[in-house]
N, CA and C of each residue as an Amber inpcrd file, in Angstrom:
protein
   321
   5.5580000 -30.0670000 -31.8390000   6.1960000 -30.8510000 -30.8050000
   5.2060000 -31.0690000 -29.6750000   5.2420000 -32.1150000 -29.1670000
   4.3210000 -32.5940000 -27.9340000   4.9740000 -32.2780000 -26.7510000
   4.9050000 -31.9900000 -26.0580000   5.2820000 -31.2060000 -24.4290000
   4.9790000 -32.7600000 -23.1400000   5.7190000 -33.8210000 -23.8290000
   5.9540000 -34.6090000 -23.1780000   6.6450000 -34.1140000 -21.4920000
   6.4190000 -35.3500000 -20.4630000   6.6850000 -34.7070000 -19.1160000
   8.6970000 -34.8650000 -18.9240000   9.1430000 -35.5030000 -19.7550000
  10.9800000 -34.9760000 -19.7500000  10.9750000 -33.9770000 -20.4660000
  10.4850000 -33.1280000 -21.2600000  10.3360000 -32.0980000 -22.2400000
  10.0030000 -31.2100000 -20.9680000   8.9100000 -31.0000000 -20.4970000
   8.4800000 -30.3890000 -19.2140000   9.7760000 -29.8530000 -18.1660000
  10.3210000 -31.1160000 -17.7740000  11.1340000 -31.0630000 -16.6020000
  12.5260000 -30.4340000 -17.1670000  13.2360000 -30.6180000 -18.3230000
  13.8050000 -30.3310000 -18.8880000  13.7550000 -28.7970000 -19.1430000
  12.3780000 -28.2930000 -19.3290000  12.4360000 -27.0120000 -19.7730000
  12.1820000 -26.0350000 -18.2280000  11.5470000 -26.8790000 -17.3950000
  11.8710000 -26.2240000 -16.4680000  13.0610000 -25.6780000 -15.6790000
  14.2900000 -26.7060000 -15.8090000  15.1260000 -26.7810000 -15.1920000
  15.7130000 -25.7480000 -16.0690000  15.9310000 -25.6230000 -17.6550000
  16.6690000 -24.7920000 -18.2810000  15.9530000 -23.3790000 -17.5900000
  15.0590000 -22.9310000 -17.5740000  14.1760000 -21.5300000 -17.1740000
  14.9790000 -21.2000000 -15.7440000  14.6350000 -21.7970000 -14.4930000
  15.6520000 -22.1360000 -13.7600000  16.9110000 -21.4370000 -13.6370000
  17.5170000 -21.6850000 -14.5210000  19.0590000 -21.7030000 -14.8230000
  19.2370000 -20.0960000 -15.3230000  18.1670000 -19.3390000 -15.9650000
  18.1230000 -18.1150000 -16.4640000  18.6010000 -18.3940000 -18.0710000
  18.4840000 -19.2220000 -18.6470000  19.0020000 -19.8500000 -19.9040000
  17.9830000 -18.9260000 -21.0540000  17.9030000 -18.0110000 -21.6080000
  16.8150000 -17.2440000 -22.6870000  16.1040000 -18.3770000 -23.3150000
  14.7880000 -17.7000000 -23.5610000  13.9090000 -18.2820000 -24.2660000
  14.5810000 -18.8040000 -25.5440000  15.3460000 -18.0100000 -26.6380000
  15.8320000 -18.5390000 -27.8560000  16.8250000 -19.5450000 -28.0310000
  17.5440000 -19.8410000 -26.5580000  18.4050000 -21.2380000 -27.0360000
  17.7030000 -22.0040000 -26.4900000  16.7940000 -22.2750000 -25.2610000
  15.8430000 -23.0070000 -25.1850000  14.9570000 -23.5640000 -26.5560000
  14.5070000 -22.7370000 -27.3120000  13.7340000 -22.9550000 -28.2450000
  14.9780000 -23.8810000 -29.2640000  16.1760000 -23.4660000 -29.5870000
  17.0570000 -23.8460000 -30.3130000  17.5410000 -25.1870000 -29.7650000
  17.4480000 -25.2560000 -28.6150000  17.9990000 -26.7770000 -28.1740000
  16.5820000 -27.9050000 -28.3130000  15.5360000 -27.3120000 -28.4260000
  14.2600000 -28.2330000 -28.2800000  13.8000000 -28.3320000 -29.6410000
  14.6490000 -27.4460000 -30.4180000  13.9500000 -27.3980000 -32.2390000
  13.0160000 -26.7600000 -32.7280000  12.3390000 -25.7800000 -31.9590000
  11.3080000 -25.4780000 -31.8820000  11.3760000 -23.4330000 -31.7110000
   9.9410000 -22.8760000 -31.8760000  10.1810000 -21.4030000 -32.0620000
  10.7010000 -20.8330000 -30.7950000  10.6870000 -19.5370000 -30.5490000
  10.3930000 -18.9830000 -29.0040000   9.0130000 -18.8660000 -28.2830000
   8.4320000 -18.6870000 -29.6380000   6.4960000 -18.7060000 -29.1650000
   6.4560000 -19.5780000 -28.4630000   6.6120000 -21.4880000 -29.2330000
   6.0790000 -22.2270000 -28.3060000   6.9430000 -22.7960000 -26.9410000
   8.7410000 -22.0220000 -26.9030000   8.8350000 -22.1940000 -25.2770000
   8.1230000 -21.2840000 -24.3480000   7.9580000 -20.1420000 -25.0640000
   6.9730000 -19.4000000 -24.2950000   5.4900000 -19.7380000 -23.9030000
   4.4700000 -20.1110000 -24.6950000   3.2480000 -21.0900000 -24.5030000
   3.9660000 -22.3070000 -23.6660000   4.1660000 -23.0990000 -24.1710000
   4.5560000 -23.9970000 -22.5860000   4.9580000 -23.3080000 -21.5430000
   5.7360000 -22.6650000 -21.2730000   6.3240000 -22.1350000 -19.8260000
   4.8080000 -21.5620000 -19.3530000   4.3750000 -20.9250000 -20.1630000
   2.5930000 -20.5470000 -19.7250000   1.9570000 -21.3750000 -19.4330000
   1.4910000 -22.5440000 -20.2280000   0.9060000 -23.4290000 -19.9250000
   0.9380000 -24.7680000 -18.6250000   2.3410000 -25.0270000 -18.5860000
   2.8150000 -25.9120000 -17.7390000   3.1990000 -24.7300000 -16.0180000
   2.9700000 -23.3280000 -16.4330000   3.3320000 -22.7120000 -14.7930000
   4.7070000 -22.7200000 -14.5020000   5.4660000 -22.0970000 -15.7670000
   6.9150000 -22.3200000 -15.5030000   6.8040000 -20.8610000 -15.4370000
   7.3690000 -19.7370000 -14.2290000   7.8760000 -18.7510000 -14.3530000
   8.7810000 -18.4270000 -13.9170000   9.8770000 -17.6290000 -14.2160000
  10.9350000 -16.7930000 -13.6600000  10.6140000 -15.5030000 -13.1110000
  11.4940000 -15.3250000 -12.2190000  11.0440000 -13.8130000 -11.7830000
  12.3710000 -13.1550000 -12.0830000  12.4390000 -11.8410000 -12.3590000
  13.4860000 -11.1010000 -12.7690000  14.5450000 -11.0630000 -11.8240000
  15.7600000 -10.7220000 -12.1610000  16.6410000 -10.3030000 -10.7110000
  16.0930000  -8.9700000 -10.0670000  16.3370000  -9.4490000  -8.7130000
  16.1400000  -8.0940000  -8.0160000  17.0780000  -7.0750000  -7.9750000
  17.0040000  -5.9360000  -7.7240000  17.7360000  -4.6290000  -7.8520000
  17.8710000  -4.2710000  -6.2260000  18.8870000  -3.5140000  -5.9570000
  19.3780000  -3.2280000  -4.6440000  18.5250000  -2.0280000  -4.2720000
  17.6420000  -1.7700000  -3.6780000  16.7050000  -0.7030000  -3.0290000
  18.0690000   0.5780000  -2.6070000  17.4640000   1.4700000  -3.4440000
  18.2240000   2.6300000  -3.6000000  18.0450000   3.3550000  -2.1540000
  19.5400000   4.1170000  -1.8070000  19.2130000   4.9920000  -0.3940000
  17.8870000   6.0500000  -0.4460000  17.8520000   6.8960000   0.4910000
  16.5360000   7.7320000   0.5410000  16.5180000   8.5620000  -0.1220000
  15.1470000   9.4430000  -0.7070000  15.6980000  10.2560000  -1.5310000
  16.2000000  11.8750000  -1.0800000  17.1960000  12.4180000  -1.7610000
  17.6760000  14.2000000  -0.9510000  16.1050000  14.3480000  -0.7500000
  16.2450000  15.2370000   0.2730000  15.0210000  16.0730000   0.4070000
  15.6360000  17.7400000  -0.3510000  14.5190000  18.3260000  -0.8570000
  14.0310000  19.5940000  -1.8620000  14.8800000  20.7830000  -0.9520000
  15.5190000  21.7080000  -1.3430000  15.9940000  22.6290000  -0.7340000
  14.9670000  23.6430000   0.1480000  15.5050000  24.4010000   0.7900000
  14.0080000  25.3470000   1.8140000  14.3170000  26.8180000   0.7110000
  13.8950000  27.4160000   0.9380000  13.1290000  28.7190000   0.6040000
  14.7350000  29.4690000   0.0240000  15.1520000  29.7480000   1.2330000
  16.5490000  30.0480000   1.3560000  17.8310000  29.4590000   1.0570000
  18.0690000  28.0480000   0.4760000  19.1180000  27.4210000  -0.2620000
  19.2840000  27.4320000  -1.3430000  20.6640000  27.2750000  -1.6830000
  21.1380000  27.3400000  -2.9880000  20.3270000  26.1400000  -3.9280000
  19.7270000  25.9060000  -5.0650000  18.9280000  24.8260000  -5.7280000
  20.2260000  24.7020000  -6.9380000  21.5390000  24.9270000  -6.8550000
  22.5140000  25.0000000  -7.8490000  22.3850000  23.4360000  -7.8370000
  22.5680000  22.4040000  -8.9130000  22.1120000  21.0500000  -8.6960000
  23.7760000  20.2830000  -8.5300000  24.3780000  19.7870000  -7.8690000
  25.4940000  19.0140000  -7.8590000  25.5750000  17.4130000  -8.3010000
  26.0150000  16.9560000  -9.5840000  25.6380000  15.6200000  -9.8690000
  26.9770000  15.1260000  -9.2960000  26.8400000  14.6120000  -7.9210000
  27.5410000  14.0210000  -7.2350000  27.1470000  12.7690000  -6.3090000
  27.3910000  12.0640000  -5.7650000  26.7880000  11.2410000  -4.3080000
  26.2060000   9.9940000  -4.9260000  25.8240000   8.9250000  -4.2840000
  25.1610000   7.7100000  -4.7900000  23.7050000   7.8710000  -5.8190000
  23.0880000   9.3460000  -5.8580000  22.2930000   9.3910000  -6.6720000
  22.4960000   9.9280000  -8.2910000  23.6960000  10.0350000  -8.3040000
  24.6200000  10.5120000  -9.6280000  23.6360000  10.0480000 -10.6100000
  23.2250000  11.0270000 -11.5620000  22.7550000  10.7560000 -12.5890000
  21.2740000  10.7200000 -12.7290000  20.6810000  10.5700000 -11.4640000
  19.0940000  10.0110000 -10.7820000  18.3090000  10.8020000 -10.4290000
  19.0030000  11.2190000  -9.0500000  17.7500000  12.4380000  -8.1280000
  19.5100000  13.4360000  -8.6030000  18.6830000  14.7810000  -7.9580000
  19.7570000  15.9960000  -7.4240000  20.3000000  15.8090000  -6.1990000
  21.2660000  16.5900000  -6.1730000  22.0230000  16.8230000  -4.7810000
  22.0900000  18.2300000  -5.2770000  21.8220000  19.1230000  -4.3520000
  21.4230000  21.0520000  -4.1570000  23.0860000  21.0490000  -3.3040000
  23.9290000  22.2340000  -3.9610000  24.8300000  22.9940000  -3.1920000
  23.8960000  23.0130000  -1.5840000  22.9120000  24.2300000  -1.4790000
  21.9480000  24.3110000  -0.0540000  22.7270000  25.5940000   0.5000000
  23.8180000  26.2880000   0.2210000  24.1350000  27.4250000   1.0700000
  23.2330000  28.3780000   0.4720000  23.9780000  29.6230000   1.8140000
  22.5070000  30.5150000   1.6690000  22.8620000  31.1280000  -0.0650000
  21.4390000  32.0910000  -0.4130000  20.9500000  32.3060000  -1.8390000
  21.3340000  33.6050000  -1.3690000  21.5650000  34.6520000  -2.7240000
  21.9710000  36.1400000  -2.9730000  20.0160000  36.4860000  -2.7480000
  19.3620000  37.6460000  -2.3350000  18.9160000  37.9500000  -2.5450000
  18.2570000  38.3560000  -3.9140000  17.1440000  37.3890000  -4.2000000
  16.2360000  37.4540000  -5.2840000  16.6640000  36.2630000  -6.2960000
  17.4660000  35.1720000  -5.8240000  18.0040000  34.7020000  -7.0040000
  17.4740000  33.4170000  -5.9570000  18.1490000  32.2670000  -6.9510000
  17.6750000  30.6800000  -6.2620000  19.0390000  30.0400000  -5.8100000
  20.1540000  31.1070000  -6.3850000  21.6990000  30.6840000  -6.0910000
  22.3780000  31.2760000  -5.4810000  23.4280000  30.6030000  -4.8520000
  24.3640000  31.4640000  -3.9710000  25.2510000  31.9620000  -4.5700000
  25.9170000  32.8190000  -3.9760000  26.6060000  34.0410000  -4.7080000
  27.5530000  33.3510000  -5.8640000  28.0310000  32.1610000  -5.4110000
  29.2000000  31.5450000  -6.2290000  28.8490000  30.8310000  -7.6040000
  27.2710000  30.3190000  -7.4860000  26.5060000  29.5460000  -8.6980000
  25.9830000  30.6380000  -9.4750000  25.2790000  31.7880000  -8.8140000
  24.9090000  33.0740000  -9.7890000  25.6810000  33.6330000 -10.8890000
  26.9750000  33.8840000 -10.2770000  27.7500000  34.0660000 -11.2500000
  28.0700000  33.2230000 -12.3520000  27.9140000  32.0950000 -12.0230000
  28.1570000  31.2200000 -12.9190000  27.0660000  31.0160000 -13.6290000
  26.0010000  31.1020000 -13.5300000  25.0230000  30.3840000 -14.2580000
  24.3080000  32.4270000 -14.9720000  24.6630000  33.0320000 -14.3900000
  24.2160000  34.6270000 -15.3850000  25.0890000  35.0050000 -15.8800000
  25.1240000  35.7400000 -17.0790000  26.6310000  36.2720000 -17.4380000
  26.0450000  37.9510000 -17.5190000  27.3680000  38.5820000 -17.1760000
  26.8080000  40.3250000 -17.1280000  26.7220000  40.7120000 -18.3680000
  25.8890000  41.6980000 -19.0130000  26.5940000  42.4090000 -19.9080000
  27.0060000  43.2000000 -19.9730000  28.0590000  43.2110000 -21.2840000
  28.8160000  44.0320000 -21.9920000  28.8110000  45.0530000 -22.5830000
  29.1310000  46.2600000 -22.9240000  28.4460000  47.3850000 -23.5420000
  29.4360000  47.7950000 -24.2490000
């Protein structure tokens, strides 16, 4: 296919529109390679959608906080959120996560 200048304008406007490379190619008869080589060639680009800039990140617990990890808050799933109350002596958890996260034994 020749990349005539309504072929051009046409494919620009579909790119534009966020329309995929493969029905582009399907409406013009043609592969995805060569809507892709034209959009290269002729300086057709899209830029991706942008993403919403995430809040700041927790800051790291101090010396003395609980590091028990809470998957809670707008970073669910992402960064941690730390319980942060004070720690049992010698441990990284507070009295209430220790227990939970050691089990005693049994005899």
């Amino acid at each position: 296919m020749t990349w005539d200048e309504s072929a051009i304008t046409r494919l620009r406007e579909l790119s534009v529109l966020g329309i995929p490379m493969s029905r582009i190619a399907a409406a013009f008869g043609v592969t995805k390679n060569a809507v892709a080589g034209a959009r290269l060639r002729h300086g057709i680009y899209t830029t991706p959608p942008r993403r919403p800039p995430l809040p700041e990140a927790p800051s790291v617990p101090a010396q003395n906080e609980c590091r028990y990890i809470l998957d809670e808050g707008p970073w669910k799933g992402r960064l941690p959120q730390w319980c942060r109350a004070s720690t049992l002596p010698g441990s990284v958890y507070c009295p209430q996560h220790h227990a939970r996260c050691y089990a005693t034994k049994f005899r």
